[in-house]
C-alpha positions as CSV (number, residue, x, y, z in Angstrom):
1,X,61.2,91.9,113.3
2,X,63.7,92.3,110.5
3,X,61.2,94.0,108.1
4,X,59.4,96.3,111.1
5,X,63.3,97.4,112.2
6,X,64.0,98.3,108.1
7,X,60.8,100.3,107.9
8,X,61.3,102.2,111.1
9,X,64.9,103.1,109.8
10,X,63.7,104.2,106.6
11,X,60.9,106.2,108.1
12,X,63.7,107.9,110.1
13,X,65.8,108.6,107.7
14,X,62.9,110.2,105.6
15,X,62.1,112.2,108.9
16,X,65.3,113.1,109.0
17,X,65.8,114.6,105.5
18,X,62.3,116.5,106.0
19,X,64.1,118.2,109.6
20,X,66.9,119.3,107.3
21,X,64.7,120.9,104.7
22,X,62.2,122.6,106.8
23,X,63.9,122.5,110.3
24,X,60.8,124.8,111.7
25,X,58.7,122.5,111.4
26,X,60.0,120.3,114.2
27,X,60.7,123.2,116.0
28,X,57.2,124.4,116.4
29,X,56.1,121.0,116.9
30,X,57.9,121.0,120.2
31,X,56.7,124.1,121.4
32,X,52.9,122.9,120.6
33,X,53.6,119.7,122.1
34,X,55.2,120.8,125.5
35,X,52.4,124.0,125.9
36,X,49.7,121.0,124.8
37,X,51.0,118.8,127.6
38,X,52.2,121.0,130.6
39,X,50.7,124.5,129.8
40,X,47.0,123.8,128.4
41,X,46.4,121.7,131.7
42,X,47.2,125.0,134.1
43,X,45.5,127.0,131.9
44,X,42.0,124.9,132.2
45,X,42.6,124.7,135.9
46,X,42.9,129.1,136.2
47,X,39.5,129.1,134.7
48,X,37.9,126.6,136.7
49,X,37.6,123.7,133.9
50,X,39.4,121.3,136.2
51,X,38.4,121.4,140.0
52,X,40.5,121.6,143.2
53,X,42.5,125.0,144.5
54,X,45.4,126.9,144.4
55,X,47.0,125.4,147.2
56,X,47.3,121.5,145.9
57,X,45.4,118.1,147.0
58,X,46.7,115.7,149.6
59,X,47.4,116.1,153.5
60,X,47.9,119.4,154.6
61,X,51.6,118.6,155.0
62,X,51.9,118.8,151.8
63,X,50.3,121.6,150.7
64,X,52.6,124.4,149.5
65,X,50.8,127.9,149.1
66,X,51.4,129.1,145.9
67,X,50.3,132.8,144.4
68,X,47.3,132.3,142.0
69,X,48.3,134.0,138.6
70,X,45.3,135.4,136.3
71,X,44.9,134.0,133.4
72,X,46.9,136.6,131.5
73,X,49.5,136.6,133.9
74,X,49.6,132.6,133.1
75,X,49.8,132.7,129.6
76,X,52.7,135.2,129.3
77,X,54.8,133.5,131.6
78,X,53.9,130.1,129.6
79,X,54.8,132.2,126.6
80,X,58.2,133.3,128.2
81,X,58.5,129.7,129.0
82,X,57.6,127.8,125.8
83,X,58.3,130.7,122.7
84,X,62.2,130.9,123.3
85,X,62.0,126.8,122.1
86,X,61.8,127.9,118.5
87,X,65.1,128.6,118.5
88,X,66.3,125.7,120.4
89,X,68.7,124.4,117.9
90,X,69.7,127.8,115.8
91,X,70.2,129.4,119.2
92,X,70.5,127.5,121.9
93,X,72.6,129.4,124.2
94,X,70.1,132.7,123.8
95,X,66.7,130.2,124.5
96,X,68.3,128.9,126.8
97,X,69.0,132.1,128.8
98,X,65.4,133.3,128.2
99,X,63.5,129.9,129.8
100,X,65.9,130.5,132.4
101,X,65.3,134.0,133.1
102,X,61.5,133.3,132.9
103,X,61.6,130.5,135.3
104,X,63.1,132.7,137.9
105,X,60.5,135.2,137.6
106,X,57.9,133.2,137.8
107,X,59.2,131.4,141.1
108,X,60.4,134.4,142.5
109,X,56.6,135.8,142.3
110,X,55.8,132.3,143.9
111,X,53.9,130.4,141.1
112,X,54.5,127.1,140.0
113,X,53.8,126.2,136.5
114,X,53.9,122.5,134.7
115,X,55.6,124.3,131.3
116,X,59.0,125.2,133.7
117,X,59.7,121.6,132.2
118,X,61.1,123.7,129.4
119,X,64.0,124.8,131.8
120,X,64.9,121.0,131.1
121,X,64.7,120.7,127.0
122,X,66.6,123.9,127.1
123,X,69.3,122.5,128.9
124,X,69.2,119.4,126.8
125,X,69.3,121.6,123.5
126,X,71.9,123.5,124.7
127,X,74.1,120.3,125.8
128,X,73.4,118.8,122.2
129,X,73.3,121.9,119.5
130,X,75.6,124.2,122.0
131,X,79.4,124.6,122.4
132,X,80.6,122.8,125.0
133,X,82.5,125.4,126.7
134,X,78.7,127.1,127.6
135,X,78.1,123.9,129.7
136,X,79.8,125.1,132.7
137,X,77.7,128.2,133.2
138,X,74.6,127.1,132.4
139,X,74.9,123.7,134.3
140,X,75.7,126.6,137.9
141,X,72.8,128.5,136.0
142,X,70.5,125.4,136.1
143,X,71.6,125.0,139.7
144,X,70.6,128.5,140.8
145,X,67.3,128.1,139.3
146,X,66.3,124.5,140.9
147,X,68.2,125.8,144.4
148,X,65.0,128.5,144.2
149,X,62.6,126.2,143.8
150,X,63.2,123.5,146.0
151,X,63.5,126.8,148.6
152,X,60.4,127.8,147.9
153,X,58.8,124.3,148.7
154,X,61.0,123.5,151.3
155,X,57.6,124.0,153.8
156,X,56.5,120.8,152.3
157,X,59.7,118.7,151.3
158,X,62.9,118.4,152.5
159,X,65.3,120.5,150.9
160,X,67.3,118.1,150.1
161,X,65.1,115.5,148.8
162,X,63.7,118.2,146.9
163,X,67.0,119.0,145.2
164,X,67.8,115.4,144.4
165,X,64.6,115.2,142.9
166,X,65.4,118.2,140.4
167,X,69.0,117.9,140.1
168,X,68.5,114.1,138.8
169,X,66.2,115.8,136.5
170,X,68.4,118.0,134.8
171,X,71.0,115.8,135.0
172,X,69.4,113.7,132.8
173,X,68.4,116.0,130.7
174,X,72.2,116.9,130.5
175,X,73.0,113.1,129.7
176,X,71.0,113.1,127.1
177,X,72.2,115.2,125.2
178,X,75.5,114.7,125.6
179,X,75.0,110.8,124.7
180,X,73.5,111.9,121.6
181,X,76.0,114.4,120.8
182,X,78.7,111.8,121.4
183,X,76.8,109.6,119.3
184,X,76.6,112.1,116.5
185,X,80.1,112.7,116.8
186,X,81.0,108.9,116.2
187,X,78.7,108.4,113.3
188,X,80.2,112.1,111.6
189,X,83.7,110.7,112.2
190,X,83.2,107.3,111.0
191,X,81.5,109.2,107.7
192,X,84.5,111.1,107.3
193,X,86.8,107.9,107.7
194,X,84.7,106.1,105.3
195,X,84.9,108.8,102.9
196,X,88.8,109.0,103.3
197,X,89.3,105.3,103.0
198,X,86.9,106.0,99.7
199,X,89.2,108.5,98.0
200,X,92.6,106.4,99.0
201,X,90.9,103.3,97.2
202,X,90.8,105.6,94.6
203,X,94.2,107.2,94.7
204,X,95.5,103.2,95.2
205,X,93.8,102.3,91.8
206,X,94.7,105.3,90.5
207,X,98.6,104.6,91.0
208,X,98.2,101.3,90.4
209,X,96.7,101.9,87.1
210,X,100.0,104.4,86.5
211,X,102.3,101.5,87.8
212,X,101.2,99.5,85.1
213,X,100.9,102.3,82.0
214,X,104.5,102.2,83.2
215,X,105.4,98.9,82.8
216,X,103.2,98.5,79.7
217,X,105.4,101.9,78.4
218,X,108.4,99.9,79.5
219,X,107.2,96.9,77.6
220,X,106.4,98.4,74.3
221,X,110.0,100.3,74.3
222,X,111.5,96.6,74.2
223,X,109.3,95.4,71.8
224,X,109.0,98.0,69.2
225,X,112.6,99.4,69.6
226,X,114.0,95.8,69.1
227,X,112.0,94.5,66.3
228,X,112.3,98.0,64.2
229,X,115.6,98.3,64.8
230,X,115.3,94.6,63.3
231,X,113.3,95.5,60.7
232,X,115.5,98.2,59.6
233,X,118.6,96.7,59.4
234,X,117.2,94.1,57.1
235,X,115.4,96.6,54.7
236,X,118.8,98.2,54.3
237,X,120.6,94.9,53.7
238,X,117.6,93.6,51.2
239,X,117.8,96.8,49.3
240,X,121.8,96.2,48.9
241,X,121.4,92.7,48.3
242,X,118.6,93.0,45.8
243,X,120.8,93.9,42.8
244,X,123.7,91.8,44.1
245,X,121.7,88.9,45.3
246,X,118.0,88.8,44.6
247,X,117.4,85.6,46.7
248,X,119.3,87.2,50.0
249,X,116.5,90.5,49.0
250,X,113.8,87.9,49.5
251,X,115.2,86.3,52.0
252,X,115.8,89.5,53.9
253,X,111.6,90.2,53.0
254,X,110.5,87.2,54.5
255,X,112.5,88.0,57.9
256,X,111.0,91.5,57.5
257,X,107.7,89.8,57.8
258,X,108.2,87.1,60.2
259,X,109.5,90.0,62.5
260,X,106.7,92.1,62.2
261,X,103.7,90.0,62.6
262,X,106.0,88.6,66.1
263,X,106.0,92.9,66.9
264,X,102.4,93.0,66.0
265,X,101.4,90.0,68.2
266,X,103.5,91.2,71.2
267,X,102.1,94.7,70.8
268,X,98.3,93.3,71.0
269,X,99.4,91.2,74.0
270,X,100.4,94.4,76.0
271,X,98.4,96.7,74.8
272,X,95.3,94.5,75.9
273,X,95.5,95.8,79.6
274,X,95.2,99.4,78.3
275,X,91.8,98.2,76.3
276,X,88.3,98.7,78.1
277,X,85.8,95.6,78.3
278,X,83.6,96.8,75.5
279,X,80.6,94.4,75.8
280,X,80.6,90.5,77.4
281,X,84.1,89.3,78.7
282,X,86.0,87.6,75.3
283,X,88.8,85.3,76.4
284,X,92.4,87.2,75.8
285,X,94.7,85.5,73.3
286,X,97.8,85.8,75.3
287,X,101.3,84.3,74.5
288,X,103.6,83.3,77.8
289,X,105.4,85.9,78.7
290,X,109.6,85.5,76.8
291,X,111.8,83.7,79.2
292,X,115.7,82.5,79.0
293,X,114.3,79.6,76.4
294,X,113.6,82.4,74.1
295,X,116.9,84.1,73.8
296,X,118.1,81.9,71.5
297,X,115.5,82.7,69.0
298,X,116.1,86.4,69.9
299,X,120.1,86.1,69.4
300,X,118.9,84.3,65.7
301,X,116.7,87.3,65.0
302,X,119.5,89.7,65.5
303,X,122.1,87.6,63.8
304,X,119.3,87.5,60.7
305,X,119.9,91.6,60.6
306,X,123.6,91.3,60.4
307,X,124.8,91.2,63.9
308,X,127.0,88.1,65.1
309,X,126.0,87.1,68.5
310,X,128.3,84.7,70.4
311,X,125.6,83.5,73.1
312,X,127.3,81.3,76.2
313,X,125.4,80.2,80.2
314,X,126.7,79.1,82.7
315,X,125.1,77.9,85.5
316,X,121.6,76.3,86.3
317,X,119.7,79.1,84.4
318,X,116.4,76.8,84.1
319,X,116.0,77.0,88.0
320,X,115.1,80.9,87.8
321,X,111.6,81.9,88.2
322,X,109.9,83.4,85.6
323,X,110.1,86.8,87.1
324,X,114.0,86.8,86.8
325,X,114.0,84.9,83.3
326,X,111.7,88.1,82.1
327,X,113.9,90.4,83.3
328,X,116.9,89.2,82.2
329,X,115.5,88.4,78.4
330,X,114.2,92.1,78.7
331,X,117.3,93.3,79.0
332,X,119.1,91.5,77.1
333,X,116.8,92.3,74.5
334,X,117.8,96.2,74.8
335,X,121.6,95.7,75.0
336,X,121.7,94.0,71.9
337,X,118.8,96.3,70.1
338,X,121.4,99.3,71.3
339,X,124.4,96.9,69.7
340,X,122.4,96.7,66.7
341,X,121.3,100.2,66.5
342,X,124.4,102.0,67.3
343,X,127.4,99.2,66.3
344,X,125.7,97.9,63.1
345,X,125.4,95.6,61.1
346,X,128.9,93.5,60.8
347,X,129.4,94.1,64.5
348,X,130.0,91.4,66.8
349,X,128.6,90.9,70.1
350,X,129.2,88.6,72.9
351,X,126.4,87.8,75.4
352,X,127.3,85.8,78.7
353,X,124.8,84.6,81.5
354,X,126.0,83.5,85.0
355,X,123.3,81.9,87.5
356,X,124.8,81.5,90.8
357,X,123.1,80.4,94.6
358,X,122.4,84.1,95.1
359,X,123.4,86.1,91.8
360,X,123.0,86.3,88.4
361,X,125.5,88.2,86.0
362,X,125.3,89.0,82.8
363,X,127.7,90.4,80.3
364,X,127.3,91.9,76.9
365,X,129.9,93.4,74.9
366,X,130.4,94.6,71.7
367,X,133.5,95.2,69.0
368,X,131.9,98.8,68.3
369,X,130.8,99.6,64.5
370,X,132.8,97.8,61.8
371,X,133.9,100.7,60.4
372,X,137.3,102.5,61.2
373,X,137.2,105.8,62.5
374,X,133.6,105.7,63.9
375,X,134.7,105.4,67.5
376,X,132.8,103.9,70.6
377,X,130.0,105.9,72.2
378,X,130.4,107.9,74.6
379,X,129.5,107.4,78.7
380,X,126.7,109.9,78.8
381,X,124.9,108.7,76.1
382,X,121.9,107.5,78.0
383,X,118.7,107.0,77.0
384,X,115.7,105.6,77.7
385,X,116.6,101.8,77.3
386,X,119.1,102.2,79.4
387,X,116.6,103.8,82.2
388,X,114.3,100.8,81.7
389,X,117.1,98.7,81.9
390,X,117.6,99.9,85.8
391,X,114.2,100.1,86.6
392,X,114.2,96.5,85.7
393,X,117.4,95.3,87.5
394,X,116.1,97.5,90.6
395,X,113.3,95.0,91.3
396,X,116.0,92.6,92.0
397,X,118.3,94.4,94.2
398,X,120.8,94.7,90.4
399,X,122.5,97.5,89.1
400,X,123.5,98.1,85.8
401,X,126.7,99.3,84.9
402,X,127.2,100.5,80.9
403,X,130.6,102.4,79.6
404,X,132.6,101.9,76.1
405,X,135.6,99.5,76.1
406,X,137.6,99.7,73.8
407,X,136.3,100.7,70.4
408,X,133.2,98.8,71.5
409,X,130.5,99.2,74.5
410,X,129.4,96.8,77.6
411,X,126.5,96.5,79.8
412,X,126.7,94.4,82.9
413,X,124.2,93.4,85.5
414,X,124.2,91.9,88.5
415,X,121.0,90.7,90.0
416,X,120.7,89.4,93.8
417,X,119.0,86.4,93.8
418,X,118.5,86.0,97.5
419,X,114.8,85.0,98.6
420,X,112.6,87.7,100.5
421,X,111.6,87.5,103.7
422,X,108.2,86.6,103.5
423,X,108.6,84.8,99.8
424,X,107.2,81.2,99.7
């Protein structure tokens, strides 16, 4: 059954792109179809192929006298009948008028025809391919008409019984069409839907794919801004120190190098999710991502450049989830690449970390640059670390506060550390 039902939907859907590109085709097959079926057999009966009179078989109770139409009287009504159905679908409002127009004629001249059964896929057409406002009118049209006939064989039927007979005709006819147009209707809007839903997946990768150029942005402003504000300050201090003291130049090399191959090796790690799968799957060579642990080694690589770091917790800092621990070494990071950067090299920072139930501080300050005169920074000297900084603590419900004090400068962060509703 499986197989039959996938062939028969395949040969309908072939049928159906054929309608589309040559939609006469169907067209005329109706009208050969329905003058094949009801108007050939009238037709053979006019000229005496097919026996019996004009009056109709059966009891004479039955009989209804109808007026015997020559043959060419026939065929143009038929034609008046049956033509109009190539336009069914392109205009179905206009064939639909004609049939009807025909078919009263023809039963106001008292003939009776098997081809008025194109009063019927008129009305369906028109219910399907028509506006629906048309229905009205052509519904009290399609009344008229039937009213006529079952008047004009009311010597033989009740009236009554004849219009239930006619009217449960067209009505079907009008049921019809509307089921499929309903139908149509449903399968166009779930097309549409499916087509919507289509484009927001898209527009959802799409910003997700932004969100995380973002973060990866984010992430290689901490990494390369740190370690090259690093490496800097230690090519300055080996270039001093390499006529005063050739073993603090090569030790200030070697730190130069161990910093750089850790900037290289983070930089491949985030730039991997910007890289497209070239080829078979290769398994990533990824390093955990920096947590509290690894501030101390961070502090060491700052104090290697020349800046004292005074480093303190408090607190059960281990507890945090990984999430916090990143953010807060990310940030840390910045505040003391900006110390670095802008204080110098002599310049002495303290860094303090608070874990409470539901917060988390964190303090750094500076003594400002070493020598006199320079001055603190000023307030609306903001960049893009700083930015970062409150995207970062923004994802925790923090906000970062950074000013001068005294000749120096301090960043402070507070972080809620309250679980989400919803968080396991």
């Amino acid at each position: 059954m499986g197989p039959l039902v996938a062939r028969l939907g395949r040969a309908g859907q072939r049928l159906k792109h054929a309608d589309r590109a040559r939609p006469w085709v169907l067209d005329t097959a109706v009208v050969i179809l329905v003058f094949l079926l009801f108007g050939l057999p009238d037709l053979l009966h006019a000229v005496g192929v097919i026996g019996g009179d004009g009056d109709g078989d059966g009891p004479r109770r039955f009989r209804v006298a109808f007026t015997r139409l020559p043959v060419a009287g026939m065929l143009a009504l038929q034609a008046g009948l049956v033509l109009p159905l190539l336009w069914r679908r392109r205009a179905p409002a206009a064939a639909f008028g004609a049939v009807t127009a025909v078919f009263v004629l023809q039963w106001a001249l008292g003939a009776a025809l098997r081809a008025d059964v194109a009063l019927f896929v008129a009305l369906y057409s028109l219910t399907l391919h028509g506006r629906l406002r048309q229905l009205p009118w052509a519904c009290a049209v399609t009344m008229g008409a039937l009213g006529l006939v079952a008047a004009r064989v009311s010597t033989a039927v009740s009236v009554w019984d004849a219009l239930f007979f006619l009217l449960s005709t067209a009505t079907a006819a009008l049921a019809l069409g509307l089921m499929i147009r309903i139908r149509r209707a449903q399968l166009a809007g779930l097309r549409d839907r499916a087509a919507r839903l289509e484009i927001e997946r898209d527009q959802r990768g799409r910003l997700a794919v932004a969100a995380e150029r973002t973060r990866v942005a984010r992430e290689m402003h901490d990494i390369v801004g740190h370690n090259l504000s690093v490496i800097i300050t230690l090519a300055d201090a080996g270039a001093y120190a390499a006529d005063v003291a050739p073993e603090r130049g090569q030790e200030a090399l070697h730190l130069i190098g161990d910093t750089g191959r850790q900037a290289l090796g983070e930089l491949r790690r985030v730039l991997g999710v910007l890289r497209e799968a070239d080829g078979p799957p290769t398994e990533p060579e990824l390093s955990p991502q920096p947590g509290l642990a690894d501030i101390d080694a961070l502090c060491e690589g700052v104090r290697a450049a020349g800046l004292e770091v005074v480093y303190r917790t408090a607190g059960d800092i281990d507890a945090l989830d990984s999430g916090v621990q990143l953010t807060v070494y990310r940030i840390v990071q910045e505040a003391l690449t900006n110390t670095l950067k802008h204080a110098g090299a002599g310049a002495r920072a303290n860094l303090a970390i608070v874990a409470e139930e539901t917060r988390l501080t964190m303090t750094v300050q500076d003594s400002g640059p070493p020598t006199p005169g320079a001055g603190p920074r000023t307030a609306n000297e903001e960049g893009h670390g700083l930015v970062g900084m409150r995207e970062r603590a923004a994802l925790y419900g923090g906000h970062v506060s950074a000013g001068p004090a005294g000749t120096g400068w301090t960043v402070r962060v507070d972080l809620d550390l309250t679980p989400q509703e919803g968080a396991p």
